[in-house]
N, CA, C and O atoms as a Maestro MAE file, in Angstrom:
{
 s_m_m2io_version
 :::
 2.0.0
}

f_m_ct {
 s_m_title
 :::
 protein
 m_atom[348] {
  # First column is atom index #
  i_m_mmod_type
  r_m_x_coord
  r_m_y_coord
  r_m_z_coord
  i_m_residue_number
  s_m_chain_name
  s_m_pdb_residue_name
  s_m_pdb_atom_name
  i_m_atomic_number
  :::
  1 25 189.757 143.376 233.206 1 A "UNK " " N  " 7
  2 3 190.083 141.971 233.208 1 A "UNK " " CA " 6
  3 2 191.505 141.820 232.684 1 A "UNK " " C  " 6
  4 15 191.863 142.358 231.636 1 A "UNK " " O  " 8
  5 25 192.449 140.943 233.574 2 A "UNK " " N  " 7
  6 3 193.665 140.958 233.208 2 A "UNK " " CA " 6
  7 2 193.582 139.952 231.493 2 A "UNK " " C  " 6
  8 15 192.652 139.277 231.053 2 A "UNK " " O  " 8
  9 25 194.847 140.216 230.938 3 A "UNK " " N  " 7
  10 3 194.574 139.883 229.775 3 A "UNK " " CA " 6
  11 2 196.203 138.342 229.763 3 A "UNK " " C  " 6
  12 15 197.281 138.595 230.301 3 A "UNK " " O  " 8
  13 25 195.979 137.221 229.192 4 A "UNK " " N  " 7
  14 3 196.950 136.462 229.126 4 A "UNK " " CA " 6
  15 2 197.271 135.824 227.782 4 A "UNK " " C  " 6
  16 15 196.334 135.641 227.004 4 A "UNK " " O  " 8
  17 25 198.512 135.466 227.431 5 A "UNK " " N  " 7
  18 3 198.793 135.188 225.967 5 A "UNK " " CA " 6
  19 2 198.736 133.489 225.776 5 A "UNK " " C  " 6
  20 15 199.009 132.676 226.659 5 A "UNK " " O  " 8
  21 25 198.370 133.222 224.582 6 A "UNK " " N  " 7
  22 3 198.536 131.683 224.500 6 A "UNK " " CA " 6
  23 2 198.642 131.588 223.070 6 A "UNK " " C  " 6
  24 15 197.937 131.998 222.148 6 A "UNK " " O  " 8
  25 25 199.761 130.906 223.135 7 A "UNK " " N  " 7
  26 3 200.616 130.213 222.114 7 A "UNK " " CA " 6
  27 2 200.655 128.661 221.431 7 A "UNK " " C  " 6
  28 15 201.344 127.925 222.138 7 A "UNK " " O  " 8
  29 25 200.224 128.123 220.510 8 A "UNK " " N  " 7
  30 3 199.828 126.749 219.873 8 A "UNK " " CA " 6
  31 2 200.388 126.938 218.868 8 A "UNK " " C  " 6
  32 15 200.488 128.132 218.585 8 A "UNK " " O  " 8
  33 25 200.976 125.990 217.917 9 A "UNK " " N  " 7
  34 3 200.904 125.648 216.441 9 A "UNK " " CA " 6
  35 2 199.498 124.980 216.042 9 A "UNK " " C  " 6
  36 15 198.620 124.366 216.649 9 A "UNK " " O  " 8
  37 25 199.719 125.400 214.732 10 A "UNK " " N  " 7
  38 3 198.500 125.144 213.865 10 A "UNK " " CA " 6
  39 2 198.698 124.801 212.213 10 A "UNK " " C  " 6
  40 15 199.668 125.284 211.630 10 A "UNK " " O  " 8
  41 25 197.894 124.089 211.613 11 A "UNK " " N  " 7
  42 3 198.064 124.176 210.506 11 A "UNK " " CA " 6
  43 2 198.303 125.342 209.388 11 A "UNK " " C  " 6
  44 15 197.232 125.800 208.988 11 A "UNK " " O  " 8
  45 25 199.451 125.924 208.796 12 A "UNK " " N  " 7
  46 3 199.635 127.104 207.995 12 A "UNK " " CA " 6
  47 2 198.101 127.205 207.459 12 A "UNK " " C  " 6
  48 15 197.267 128.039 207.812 12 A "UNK " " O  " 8
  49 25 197.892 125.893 206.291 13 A "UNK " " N  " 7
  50 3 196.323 126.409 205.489 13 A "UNK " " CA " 6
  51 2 194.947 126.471 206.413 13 A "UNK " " C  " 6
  52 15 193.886 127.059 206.205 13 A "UNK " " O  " 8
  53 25 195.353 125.687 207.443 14 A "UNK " " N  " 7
  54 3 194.356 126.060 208.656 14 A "UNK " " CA " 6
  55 2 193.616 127.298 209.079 14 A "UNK " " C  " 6
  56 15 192.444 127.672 209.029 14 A "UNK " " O  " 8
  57 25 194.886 127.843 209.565 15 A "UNK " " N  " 7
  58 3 195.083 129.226 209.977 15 A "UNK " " CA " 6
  59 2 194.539 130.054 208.781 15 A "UNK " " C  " 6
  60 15 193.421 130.568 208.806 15 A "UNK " " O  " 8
  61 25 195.141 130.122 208.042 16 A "UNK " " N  " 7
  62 3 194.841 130.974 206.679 16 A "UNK " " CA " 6
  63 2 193.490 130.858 206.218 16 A "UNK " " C  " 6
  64 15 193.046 131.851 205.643 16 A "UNK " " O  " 8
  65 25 192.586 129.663 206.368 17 A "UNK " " N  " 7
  66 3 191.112 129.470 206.109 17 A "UNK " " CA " 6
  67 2 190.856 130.529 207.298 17 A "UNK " " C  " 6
  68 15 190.672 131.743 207.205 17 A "UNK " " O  " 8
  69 25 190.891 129.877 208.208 18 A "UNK " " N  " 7
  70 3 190.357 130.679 209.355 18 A "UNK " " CA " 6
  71 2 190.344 131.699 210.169 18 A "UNK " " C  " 6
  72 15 189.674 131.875 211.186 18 A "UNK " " O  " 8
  73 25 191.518 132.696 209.404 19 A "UNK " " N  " 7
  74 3 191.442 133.890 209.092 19 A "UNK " " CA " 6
  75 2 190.512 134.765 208.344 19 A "UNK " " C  " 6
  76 15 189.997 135.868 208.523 19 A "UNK " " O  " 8
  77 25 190.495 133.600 207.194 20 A "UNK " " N  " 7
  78 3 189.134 134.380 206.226 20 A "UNK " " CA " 6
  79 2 188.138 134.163 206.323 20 A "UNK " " C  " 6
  80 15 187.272 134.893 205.841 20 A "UNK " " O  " 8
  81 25 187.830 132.883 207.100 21 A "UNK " " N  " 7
  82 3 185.889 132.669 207.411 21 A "UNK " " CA " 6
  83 2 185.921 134.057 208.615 21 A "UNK " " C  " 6
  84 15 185.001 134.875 208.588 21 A "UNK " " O  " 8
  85 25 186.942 134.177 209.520 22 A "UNK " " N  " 7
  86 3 186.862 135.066 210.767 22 A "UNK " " CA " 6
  87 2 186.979 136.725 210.121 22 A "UNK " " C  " 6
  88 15 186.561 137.758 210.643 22 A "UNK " " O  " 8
  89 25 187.503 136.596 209.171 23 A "UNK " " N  " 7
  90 3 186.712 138.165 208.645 23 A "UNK " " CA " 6
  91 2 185.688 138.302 208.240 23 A "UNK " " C  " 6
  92 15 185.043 139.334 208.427 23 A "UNK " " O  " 8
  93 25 185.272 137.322 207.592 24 A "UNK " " N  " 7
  94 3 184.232 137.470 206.659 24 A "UNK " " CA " 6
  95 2 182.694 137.542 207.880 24 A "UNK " " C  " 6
  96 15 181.638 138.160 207.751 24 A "UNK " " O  " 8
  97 25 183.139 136.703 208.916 25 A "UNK " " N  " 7
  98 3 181.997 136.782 209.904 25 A "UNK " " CA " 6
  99 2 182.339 138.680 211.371 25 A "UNK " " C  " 6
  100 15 181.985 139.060 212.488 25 A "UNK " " O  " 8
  101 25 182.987 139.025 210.495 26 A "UNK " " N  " 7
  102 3 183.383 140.411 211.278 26 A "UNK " " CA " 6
  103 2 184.324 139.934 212.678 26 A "UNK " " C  " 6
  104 15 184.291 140.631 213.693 26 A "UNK " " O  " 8
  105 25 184.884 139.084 212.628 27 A "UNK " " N  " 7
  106 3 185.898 139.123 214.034 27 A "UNK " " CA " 6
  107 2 187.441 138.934 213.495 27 A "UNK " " C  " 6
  108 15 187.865 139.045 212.345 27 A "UNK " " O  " 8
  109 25 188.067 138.642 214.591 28 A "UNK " " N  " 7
  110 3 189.239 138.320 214.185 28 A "UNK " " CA " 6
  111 2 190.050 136.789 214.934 28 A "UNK " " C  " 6
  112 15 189.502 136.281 215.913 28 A "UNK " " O  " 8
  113 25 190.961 136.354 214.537 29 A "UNK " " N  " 7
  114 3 191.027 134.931 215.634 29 A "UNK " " CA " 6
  115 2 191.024 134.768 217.503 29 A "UNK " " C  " 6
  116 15 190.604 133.908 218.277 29 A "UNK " " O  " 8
  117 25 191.555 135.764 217.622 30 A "UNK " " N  " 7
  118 3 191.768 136.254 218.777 30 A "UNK " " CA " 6
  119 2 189.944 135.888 219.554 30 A "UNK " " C  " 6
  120 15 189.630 135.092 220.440 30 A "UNK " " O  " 8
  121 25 189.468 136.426 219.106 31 A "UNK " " N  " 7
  122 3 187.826 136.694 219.276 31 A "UNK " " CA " 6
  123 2 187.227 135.756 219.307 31 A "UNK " " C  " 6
  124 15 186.422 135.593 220.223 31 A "UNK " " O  " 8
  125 25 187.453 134.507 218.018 32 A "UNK " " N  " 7
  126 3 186.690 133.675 217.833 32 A "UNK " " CA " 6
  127 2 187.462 132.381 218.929 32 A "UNK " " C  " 6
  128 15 186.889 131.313 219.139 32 A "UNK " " O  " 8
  129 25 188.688 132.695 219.473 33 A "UNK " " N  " 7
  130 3 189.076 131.522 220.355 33 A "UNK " " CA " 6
  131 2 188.536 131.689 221.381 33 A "UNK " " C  " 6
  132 15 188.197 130.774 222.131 33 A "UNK " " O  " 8
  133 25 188.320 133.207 221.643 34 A "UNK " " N  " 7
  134 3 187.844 133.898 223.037 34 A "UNK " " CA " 6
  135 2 186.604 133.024 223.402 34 A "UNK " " C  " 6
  136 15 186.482 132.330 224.410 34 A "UNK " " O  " 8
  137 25 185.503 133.231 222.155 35 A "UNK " " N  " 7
  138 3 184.310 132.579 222.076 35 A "UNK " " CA " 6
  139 2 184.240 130.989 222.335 35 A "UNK " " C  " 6
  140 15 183.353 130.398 222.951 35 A "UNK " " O  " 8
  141 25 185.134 130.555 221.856 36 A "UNK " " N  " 7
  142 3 185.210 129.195 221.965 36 A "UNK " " CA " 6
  143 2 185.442 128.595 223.159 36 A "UNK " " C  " 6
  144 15 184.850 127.578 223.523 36 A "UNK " " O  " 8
  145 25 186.553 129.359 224.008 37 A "UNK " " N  " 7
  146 3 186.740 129.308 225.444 37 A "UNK " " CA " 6
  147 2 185.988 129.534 226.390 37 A "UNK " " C  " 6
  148 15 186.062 128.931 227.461 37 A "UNK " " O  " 8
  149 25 184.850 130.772 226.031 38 A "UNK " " N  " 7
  150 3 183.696 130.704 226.771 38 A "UNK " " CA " 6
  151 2 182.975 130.030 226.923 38 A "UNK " " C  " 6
  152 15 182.384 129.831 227.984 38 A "UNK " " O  " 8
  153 25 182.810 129.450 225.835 39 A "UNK " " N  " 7
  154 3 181.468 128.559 225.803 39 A "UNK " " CA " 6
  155 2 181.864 127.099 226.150 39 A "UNK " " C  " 6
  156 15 181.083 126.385 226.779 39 A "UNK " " O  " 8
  157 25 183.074 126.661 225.741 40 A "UNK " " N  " 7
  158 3 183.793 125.842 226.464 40 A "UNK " " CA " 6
  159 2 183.594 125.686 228.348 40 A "UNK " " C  " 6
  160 15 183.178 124.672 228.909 40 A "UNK " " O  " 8
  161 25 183.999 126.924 229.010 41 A "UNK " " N  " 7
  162 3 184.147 126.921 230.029 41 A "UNK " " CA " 6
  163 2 182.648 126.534 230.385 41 A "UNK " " C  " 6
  164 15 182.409 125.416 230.842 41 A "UNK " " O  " 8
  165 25 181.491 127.602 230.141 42 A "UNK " " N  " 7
  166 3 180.296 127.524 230.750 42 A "UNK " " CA " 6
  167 2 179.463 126.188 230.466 42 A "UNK " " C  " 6
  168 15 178.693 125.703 231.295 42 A "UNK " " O  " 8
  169 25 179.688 125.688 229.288 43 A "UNK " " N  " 7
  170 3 178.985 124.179 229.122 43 A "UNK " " CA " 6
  171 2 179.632 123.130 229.991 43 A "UNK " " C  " 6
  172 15 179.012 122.136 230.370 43 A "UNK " " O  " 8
  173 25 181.272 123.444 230.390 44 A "UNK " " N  " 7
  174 3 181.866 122.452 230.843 44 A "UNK " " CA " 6
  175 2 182.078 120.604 229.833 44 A "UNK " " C  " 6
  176 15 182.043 119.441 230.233 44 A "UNK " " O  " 8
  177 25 182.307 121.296 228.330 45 A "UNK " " N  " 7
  178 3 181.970 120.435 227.226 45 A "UNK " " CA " 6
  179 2 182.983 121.082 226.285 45 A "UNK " " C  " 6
  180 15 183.268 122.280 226.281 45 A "UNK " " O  " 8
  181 25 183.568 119.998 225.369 46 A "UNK " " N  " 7
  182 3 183.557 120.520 223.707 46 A "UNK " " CA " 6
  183 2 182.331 120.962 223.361 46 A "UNK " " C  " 6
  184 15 181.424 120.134 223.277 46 A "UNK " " O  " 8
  185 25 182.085 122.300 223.107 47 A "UNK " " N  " 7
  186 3 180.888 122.752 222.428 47 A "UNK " " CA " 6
  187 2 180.649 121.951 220.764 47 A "UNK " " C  " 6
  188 15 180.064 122.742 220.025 47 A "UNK " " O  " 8
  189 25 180.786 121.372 220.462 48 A "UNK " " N  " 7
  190 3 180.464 120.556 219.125 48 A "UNK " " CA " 6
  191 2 180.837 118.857 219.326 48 A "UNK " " C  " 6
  192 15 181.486 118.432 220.283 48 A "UNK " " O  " 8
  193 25 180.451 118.257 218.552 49 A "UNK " " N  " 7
  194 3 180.529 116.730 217.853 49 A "UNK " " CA " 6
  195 2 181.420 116.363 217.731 49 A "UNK " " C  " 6
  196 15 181.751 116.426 216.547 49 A "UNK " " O  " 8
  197 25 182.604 115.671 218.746 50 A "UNK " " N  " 7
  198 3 184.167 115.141 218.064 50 A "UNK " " CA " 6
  199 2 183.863 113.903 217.828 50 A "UNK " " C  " 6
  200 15 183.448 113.257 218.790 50 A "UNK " " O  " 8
  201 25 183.985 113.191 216.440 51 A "UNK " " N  " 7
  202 3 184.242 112.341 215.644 51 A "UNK " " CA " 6
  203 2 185.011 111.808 214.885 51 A "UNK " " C  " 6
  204 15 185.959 112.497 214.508 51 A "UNK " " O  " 8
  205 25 184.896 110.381 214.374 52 A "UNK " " N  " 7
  206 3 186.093 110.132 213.231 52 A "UNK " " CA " 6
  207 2 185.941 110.511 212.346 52 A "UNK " " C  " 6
  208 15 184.839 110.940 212.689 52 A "UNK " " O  " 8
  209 25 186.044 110.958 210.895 53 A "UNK " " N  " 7
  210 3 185.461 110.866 209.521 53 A "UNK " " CA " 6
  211 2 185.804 109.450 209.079 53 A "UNK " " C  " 6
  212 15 186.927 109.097 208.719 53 A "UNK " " O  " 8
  213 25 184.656 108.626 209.145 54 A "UNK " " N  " 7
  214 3 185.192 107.815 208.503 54 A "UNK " " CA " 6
  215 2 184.912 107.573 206.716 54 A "UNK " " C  " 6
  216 15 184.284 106.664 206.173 54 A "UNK " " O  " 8
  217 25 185.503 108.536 206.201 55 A "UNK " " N  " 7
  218 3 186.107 108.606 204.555 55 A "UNK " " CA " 6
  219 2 187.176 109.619 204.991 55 A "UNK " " C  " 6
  220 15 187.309 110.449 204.092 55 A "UNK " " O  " 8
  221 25 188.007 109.871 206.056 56 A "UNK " " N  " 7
  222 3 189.124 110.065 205.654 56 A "UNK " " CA " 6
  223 2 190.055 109.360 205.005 56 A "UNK " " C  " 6
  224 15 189.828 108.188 204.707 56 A "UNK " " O  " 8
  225 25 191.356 110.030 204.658 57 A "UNK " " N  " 7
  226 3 192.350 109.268 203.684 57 A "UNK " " CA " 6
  227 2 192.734 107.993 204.562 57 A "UNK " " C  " 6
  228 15 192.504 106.859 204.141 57 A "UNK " " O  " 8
  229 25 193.193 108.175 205.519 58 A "UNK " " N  " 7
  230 3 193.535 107.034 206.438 58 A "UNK " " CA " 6
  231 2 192.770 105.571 206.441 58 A "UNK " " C  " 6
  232 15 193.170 104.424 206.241 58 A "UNK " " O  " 8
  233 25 191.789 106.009 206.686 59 A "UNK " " N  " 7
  234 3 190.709 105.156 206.824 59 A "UNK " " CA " 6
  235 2 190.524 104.335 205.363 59 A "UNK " " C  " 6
  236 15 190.434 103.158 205.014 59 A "UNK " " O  " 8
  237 25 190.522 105.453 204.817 60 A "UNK " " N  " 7
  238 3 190.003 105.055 203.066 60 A "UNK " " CA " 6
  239 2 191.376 103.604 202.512 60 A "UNK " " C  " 6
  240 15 191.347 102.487 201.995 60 A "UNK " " O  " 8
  241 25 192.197 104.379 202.937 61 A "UNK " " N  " 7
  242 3 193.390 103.378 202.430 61 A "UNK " " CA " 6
  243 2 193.819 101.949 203.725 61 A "UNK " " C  " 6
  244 15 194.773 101.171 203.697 61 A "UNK " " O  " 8
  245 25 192.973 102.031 204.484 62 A "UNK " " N  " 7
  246 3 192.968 100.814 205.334 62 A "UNK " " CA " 6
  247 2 191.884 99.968 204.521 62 A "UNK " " C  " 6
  248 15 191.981 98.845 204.028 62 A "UNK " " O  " 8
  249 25 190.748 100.935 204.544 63 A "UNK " " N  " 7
  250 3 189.604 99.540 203.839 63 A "UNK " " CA " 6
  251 2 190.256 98.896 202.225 63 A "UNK " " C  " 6
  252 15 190.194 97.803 201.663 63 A "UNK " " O  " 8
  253 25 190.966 100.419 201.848 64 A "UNK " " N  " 7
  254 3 191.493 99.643 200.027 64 A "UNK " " CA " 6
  255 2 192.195 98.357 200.660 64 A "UNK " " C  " 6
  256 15 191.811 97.302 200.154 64 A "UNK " " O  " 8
  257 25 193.416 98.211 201.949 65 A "UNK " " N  " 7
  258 3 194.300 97.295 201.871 65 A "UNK " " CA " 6
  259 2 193.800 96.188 202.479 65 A "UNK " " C  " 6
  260 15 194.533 95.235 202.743 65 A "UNK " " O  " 8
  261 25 192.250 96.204 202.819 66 A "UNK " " N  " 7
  262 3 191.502 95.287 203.764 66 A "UNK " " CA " 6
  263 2 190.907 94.607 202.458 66 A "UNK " " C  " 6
  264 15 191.152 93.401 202.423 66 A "UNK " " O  " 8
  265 25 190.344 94.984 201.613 67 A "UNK " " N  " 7
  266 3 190.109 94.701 200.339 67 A "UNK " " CA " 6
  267 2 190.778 93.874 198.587 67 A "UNK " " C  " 6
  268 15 190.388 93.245 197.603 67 A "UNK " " O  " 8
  269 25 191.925 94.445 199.172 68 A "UNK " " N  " 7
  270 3 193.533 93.593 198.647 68 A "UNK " " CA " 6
  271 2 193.227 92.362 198.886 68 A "UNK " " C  " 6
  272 15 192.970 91.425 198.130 68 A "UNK " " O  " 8
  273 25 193.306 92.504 200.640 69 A "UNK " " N  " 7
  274 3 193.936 91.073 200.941 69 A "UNK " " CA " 6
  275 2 192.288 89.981 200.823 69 A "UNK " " C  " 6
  276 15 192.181 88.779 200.581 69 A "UNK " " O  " 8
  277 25 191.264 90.983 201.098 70 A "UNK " " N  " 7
  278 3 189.973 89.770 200.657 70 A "UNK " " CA " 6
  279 2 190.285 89.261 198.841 70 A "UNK " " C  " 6
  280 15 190.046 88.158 198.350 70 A "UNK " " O  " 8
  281 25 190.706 90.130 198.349 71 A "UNK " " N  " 7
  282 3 190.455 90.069 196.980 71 A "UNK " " CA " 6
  283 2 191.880 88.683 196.646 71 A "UNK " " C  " 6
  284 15 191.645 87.657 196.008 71 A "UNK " " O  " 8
  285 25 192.691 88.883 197.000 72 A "UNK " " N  " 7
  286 3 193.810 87.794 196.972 72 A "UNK " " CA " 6
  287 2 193.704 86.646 197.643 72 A "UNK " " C  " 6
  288 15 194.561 85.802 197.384 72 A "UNK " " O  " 8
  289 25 192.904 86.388 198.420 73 A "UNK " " N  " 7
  290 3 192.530 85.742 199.614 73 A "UNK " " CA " 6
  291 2 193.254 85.088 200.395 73 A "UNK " " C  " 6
  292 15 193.338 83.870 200.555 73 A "UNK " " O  " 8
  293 25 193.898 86.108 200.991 74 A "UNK " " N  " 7
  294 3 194.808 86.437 202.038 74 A "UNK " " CA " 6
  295 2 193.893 86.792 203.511 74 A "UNK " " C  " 6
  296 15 194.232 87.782 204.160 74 A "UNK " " O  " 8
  297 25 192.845 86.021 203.942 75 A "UNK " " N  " 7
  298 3 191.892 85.662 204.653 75 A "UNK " " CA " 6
  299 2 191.739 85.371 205.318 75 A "UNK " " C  " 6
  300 15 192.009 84.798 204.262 75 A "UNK " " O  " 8
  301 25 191.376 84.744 206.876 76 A "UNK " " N  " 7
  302 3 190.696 83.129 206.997 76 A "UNK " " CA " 6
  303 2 189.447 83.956 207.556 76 A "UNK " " C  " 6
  304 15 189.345 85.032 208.144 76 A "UNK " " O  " 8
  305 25 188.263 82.692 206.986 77 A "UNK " " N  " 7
  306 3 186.872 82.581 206.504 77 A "UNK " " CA " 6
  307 2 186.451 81.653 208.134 77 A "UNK " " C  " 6
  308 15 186.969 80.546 208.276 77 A "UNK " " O  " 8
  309 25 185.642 82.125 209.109 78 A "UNK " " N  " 7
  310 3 185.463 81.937 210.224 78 A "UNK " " CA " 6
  311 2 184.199 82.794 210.759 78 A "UNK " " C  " 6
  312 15 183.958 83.995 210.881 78 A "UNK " " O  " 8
  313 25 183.450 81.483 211.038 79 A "UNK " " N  " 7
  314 3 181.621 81.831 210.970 79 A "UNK " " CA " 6
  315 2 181.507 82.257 212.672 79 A "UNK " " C  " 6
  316 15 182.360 81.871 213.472 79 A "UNK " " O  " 8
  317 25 180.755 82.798 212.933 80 A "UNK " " N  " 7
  318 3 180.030 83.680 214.158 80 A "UNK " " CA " 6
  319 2 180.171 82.275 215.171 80 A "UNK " " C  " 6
  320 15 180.595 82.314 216.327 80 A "UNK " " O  " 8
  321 25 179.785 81.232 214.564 81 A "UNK " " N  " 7
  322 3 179.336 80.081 216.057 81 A "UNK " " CA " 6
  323 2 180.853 79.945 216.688 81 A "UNK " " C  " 6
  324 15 181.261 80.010 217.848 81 A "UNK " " O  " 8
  325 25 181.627 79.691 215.208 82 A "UNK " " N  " 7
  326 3 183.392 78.952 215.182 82 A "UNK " " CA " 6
  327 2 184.105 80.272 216.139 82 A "UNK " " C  " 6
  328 15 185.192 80.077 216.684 82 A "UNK " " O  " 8
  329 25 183.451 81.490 216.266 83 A "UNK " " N  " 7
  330 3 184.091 82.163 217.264 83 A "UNK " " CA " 6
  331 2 183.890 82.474 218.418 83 A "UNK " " C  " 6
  332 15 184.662 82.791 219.323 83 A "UNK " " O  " 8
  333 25 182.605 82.357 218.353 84 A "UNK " " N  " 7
  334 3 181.987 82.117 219.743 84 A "UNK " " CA " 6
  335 2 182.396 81.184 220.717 84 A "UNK " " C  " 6
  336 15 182.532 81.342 221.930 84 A "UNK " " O  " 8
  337 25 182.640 79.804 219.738 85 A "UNK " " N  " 7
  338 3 182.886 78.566 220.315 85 A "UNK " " CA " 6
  339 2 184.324 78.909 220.877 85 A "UNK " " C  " 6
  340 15 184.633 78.294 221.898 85 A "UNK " " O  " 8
  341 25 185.065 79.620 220.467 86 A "UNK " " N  " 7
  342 3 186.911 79.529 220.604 86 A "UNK " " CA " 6
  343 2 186.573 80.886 222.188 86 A "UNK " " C  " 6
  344 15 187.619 81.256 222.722 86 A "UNK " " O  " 8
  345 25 185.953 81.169 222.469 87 A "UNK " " N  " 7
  346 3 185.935 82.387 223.494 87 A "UNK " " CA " 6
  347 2 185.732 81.634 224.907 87 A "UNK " " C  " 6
  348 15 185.671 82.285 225.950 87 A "UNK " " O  " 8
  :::
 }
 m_bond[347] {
  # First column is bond index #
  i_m_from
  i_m_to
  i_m_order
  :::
  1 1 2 1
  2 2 3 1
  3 3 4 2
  4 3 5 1
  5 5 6 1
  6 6 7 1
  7 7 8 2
  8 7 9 1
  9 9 10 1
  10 10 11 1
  11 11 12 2
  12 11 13 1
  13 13 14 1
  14 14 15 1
  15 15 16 2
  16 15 17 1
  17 17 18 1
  18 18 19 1
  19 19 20 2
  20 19 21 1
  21 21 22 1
  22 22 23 1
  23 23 24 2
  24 23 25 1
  25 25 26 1
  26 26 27 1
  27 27 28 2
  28 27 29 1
  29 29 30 1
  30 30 31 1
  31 31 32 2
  32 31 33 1
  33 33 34 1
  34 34 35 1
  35 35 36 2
  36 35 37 1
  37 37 38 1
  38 38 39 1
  39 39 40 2
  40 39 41 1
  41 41 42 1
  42 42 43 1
  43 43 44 2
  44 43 45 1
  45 45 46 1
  46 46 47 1
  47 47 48 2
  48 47 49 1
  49 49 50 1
  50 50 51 1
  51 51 52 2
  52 51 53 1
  53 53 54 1
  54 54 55 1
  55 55 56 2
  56 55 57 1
  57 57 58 1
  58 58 59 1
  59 59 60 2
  60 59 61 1
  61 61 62 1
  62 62 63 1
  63 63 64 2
  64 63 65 1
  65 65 66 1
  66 66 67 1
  67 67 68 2
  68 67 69 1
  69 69 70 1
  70 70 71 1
  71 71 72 2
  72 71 73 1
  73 73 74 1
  74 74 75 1
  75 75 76 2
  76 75 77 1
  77 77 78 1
  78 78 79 1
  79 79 80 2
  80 79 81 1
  81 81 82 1
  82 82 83 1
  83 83 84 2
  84 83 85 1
  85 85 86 1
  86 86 87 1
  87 87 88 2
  88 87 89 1
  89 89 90 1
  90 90 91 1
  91 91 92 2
  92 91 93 1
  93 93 94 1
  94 94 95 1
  95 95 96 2
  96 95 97 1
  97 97 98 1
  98 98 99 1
  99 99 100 2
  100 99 101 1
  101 101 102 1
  102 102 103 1
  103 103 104 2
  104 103 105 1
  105 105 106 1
  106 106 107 1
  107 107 108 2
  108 107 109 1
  109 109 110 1
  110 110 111 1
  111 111 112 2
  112 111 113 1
  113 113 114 1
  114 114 115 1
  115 115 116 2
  116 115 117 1
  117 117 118 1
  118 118 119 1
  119 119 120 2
  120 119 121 1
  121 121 122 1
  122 122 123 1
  123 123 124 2
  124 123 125 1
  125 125 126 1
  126 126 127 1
  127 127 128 2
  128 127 129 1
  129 129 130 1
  130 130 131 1
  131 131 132 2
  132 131 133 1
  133 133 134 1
  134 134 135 1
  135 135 136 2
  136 135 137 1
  137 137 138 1
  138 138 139 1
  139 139 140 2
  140 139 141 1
  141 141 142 1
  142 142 143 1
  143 143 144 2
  144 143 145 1
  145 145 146 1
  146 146 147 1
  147 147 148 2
  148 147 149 1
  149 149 150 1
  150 150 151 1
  151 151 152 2
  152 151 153 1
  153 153 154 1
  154 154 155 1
  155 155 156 2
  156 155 157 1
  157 157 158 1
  158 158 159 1
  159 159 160 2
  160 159 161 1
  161 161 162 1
  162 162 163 1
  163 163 164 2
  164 163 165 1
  165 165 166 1
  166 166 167 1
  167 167 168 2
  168 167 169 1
  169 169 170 1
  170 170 171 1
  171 171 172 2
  172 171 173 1
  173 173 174 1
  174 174 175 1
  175 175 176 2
  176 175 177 1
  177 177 178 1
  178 178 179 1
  179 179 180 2
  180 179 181 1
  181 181 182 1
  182 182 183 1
  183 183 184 2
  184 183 185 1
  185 185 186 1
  186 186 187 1
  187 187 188 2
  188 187 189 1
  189 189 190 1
  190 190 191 1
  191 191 192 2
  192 191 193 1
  193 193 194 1
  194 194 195 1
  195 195 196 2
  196 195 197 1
  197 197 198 1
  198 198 199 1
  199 199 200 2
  200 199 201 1
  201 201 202 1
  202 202 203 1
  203 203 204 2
  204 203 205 1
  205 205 206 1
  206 206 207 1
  207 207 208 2
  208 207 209 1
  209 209 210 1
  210 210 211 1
  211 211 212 2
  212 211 213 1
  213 213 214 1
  214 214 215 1
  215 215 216 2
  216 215 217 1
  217 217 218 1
  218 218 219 1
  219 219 220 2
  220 219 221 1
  221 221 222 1
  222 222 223 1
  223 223 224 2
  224 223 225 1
  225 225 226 1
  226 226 227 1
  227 227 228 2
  228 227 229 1
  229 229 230 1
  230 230 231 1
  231 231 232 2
  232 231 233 1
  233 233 234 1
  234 234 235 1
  235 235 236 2
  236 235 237 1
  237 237 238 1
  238 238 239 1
  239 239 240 2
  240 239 241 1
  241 241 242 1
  242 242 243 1
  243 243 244 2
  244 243 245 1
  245 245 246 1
  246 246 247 1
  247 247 248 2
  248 247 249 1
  249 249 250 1
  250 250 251 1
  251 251 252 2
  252 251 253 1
  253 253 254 1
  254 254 255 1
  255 255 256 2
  256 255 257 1
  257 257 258 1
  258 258 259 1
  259 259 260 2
  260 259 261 1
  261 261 262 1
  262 262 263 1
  263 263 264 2
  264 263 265 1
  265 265 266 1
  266 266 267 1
  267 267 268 2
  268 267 269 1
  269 269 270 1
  270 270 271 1
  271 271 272 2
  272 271 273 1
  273 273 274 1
  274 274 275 1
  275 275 276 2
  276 275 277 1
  277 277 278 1
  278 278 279 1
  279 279 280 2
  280 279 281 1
  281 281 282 1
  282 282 283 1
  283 283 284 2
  284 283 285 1
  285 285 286 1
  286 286 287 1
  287 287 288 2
  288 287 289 1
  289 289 290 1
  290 290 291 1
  291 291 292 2
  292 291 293 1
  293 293 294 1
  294 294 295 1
  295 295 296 2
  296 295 297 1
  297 297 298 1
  298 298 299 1
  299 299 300 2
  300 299 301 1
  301 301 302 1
  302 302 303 1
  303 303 304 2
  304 303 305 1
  305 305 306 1
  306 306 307 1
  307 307 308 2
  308 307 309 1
  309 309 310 1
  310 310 311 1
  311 311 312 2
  312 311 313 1
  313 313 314 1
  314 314 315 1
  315 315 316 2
  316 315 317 1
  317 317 318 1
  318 318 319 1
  319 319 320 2
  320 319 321 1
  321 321 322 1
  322 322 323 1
  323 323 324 2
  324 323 325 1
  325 325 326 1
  326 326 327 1
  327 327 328 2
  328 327 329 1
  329 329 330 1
  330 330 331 1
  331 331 332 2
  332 331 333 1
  333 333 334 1
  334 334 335 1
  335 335 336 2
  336 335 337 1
  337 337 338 1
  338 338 339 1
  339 339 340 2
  340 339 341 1
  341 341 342 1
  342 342 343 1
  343 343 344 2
  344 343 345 1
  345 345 346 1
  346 346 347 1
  347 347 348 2
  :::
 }
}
């Protein structure tokens, strides 16, 4: 089987985790992308769950500044009918 190279950036501490979970499970990265590509190809899928976290930092510091402005009341207060009605 011909063999082809592929090239990405990645996170430095990324990489470096995943160097060491990939020894520790006896392969090396090379191997474990291999795997990923396979199974990729044959499901015709992301083999896993892509999601948001929502408690990332991002997120986390949108609800703090969503929270600011309730807390200052920097607001407007507008009931389910009053928006319904405006649609």
């Amino acid at each position: 089987m011909a063999q082809a190279v592929v090239n990405f950036r990645i996170d430095a501490d990324l990489k470096r985790d995943m160097e060491k979970l990939c020894k520790e499970l006896g392969l090396n990265m090379s191997s474990a992308f291999t795997i990923f590509a396979r199974k990729m190809t044959r499901e015709r899928r992301i083999p896993f769950e892509v999601g948001i976290d929502f408690y990332s930092d991002a997120n986390m510091k949108h609800l703090e500044r969503s929270i600011e402005q309730i807390n200052s009341g920097k607001v407007v207060k507008t009931s389910l009918e009053q928006l319904e009605a405006s649609v």
